[in-house]
N, C-alpha and C positions, 0 to 999 in steps of 0.2 A: 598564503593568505596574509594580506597587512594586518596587522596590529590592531588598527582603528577599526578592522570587522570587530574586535574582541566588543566593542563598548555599544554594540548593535542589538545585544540579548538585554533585556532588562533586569536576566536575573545576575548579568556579571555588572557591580562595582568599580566604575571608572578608576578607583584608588587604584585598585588589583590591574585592572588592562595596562594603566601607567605605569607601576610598579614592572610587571611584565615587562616591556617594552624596554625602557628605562634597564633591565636585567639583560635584556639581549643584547641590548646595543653595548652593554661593559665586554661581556663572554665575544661580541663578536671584535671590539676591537684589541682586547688581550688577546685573542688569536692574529690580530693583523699585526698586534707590537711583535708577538713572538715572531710570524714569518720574515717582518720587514728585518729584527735582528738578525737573523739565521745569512737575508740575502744581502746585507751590508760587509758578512766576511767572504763574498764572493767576489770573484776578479770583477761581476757587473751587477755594479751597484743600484738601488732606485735613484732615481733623479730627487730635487729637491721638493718638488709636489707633495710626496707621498709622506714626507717628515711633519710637512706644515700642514696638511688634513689631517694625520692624525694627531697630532697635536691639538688644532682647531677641536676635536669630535672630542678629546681628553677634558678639555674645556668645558666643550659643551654639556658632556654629559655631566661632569660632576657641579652643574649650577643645577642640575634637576634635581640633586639633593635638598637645596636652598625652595623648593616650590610649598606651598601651603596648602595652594589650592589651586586643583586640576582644573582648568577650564579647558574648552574643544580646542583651542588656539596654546595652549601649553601641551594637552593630550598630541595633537598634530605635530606639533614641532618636537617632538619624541619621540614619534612615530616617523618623521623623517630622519632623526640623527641616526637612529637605529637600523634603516632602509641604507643609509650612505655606508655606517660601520661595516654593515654585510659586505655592500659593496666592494670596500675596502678591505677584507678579510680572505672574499673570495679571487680579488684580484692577485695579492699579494700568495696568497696559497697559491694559485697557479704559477705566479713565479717560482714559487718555494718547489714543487713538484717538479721544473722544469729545471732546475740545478739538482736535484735528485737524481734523477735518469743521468744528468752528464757526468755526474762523481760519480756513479754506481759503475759506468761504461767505461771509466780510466782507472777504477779500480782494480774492471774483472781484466784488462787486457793486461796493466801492471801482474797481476797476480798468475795470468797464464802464461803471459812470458816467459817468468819466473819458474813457475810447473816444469815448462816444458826445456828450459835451460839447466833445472836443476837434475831430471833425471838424464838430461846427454852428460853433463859433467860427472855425474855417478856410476854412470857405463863404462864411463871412459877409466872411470878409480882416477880422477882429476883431482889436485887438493882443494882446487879452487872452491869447490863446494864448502869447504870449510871456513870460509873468510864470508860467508852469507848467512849465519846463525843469526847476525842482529836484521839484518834483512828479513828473515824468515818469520823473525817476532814482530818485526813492524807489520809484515801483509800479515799474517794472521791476526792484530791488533785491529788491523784496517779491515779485514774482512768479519769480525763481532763486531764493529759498530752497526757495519751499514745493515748484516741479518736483525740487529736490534732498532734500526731505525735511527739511528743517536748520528746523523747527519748533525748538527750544531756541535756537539763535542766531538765533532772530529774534525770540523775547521779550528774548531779553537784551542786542539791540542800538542802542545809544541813536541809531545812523544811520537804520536803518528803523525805526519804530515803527507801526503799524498804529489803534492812534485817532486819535493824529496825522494818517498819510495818510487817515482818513475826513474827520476834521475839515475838512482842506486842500480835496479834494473839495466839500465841500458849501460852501466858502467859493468853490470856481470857479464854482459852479452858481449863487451871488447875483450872482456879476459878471458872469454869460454873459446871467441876467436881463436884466438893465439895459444891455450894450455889444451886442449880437446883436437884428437886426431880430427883433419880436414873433412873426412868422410863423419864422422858422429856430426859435426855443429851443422853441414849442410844437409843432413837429414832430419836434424833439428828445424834448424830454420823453416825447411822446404813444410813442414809440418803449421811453423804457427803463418805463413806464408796465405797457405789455404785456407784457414782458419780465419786469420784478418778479411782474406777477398772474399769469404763466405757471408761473412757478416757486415761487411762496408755493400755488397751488395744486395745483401738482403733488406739492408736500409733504406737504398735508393730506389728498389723496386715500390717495397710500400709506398714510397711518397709519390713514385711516379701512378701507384692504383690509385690514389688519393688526387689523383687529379691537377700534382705542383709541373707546373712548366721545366721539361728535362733541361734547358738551358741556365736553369735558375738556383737547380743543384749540382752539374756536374763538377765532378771529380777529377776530370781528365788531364789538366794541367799536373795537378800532384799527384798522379800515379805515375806521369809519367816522367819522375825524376827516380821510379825504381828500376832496377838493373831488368833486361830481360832474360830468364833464368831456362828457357829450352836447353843450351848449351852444360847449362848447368845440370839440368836433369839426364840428361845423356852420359855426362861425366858419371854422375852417380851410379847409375846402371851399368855403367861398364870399370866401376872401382878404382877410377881415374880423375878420383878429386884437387882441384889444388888451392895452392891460395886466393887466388883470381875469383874461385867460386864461392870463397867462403868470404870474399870482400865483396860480392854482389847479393849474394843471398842475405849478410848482414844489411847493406844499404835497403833490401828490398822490408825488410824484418820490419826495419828502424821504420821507412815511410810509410806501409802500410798500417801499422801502430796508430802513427797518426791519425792518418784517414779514415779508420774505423773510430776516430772517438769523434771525427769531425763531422764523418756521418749521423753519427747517434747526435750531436750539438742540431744538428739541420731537423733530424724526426725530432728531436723536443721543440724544436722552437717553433714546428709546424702545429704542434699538441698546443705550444702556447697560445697563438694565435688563435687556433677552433675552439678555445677555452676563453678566452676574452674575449671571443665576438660572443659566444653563447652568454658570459656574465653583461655584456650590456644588453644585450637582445630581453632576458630576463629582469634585467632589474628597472625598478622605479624611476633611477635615479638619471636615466639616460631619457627622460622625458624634458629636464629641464634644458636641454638645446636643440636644436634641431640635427638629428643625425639624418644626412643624406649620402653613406657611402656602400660601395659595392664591397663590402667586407673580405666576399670570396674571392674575388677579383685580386684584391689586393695577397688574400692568401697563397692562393694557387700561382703567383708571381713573386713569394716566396720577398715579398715585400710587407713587413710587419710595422714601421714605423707609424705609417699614418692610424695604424688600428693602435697602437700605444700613444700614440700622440693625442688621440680620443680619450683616451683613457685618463690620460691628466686632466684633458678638460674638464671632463665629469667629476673628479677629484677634489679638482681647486675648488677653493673657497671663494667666492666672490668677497672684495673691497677687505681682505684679511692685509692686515700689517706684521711686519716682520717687527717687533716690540723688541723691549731689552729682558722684559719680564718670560718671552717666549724664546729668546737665546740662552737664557742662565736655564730652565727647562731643556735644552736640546742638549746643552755643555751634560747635566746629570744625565739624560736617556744614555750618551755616548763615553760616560762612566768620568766625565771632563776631558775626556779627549780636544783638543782644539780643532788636530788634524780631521780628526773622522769627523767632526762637527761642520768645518770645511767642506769635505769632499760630502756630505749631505744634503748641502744647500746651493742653489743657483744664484749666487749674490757673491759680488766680487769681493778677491779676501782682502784688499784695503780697505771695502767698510767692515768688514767682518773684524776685522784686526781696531777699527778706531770704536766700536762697539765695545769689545774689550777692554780696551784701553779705557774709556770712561766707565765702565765698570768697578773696574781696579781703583781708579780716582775714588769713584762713590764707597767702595768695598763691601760693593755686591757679591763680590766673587774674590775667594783666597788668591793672594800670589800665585802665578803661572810657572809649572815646572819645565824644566827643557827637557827633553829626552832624547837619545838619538836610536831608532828603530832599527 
């Protein structure tokens, strides 16, 4: 129900519905700062839209503290900031949800890897086990975040880092090669082998009940840079393993790794999608242009763009200026970062940089530090 029903009973107090309204629209867009932060320590960023609407709405709402007196056309225009914040809140959560599922699915394959490497090297009485104690605290570090939810403190923390623990992982997996009798690591392997193709295919089947065009997921290129492992399983069966099969079962390990997280990247992005057509489908805010597209169409073709490119539309602020008084705001959102402030915005970084510069002239803003990342 809009807002503006609230002011239709005559025993509610337009002060109160505006108040109301005016309180949503803060809660909804301190949930959209919180996502949009979360998704700027991700390898894929928002575009520059989503910095300058919410900025624009941070604006707007706090001039509603400056109001005296509610009239229909201030009540309204309140009742819209608070419509677009949603907007905004639920878009960006769907982002946020949709980097959830991809870190939770490179977490759990890092960590079974690691399971299932740790106890061949313990069969085996290998020392190697011994050189993975700080490994061991990193994935159980990494694996109490994500049961607690604490996604945001686990990209921004330099103790657990998550390519790192893959890295670490697959650097156990050359050493378990080479210290672990031929016959343990390839029945290691052969184990998380099945495991990956169980669940890289259990991904692609859903998509494919769900209606996505099989040509528009497949996998088949990069499976097929794994070793074909018959040969290999024969060898094992008959206790005639050799190096050869323990250099293919690792190639197969290493690729299939991938492809189960690239899978899981394809079902979230398809969740994305059925998630952003339902937020414009619902909201108000997709009344102000004309939307004329085949939404599914574009889904089930495993083509998202133009449903995001929508998405901005609806966003942008119409006749909004990029100001000096709205860049020294974005410098503080990104703690002064220039860089991150940069990669937020769609405006080239020689005006971005001569912006600065007269800045600094005016002393609007403290000397700039250099840093090297």
């Amino acid at each position: 129900m809009s807002q503006s029903d609230k002011i239709e009973n005559d025993d509610t107090n337009i002060w109160d519905a505006f108040d109301d309204t005016v309180e949503d629209a803060e809660e909804y867009l301190k949930q959209a700062w919180k996502n949009y932060e979360f998704i700027q320590q991700t390898e894929n960023c928002l575009s520059g839209e989503y910095i300058s609407a919410l900025i624009n709405l941070d604006e707007t709402v706090e001039e509603f503290s400056y109001v005296y007196e509610v009239t229909d056309a201030e009540f309204e225009r309140a009742d819209r900031a608070s419509s677009r914040a949603q907007f905004l809140a639920r878009v960006t959560q769907t982002y946020y949800e949709c980097h959830q599922v991809i870190i939770k699915r490179r977490a759990n394959v890092a960590k079974e890897w690691f399971d299932v490497l740790t106890v061949c090297v313990e069969r085996a009485d290998s020392d190697v086990v011994a050189d993975q104690s700080s490994l061991r605290r990193q994935i159980q570090a990494l694996e109490k975040l994500i049961n607690a939810g604490k996604y945001g403190q686990l990209l921004a923390s330099d103790r657990v880092e998550l390519t790192d623990i893959e890295n670490k992982v697959r650097e156990f997996d050359q050493k378990a090669q080479t210290r672990v009798p031929t016959e343990d690591y390839v029945q290691a392997g052969l184990e998380l082998v099945e495991s990956f193709q169980e669940q890289y295919t259990g991904d692609l089947a859903e998509l494919v009940r769900e209606g996505v065009d099989k040509e528009a997921i497949t996998v088949t290129d990069r499976v097929s840079e794994a070793s074909n492992l018959e040969t290999v399983t024969s060898h094992l069966e008959e206790d005639a393993t050799t190096d050869d099969d323990v250099d293919a079962v690792g190639t197969t390990v290493d690729t299939y790794a991938d492809v189960v997280v690239l899978t899981a990247k394809r079902r979230a992005k398809y969740e994305l999608g059925k998630k952003l057509i339902q937020t414009i489908e619902d909201s108000s805010v997709s009344d102000d242009i004309d939307v004329e597209m085949d939404f599914h169409l574009y889904l089930n073709s495993f083509q998202l763009e133009p449903i995001e490119d929508l998405i901005k539309r609806l966003i942008k602020v119409e006749g909004t200026i990029f100001d000096t008084d709205r860049l020294i705001r974005l410098l503080a959102k990104h703690d002064g970062s220039v860089r991150r402030t940069i990669e937020s915005l769609d405006r080239p970084t020689e005006e971005l940089f001569g912006d600065l510069h007269d800045l600094l002239l005016k002393e609007e803003i403290s000397d700039l530090e250099v840093r090297f990342e």
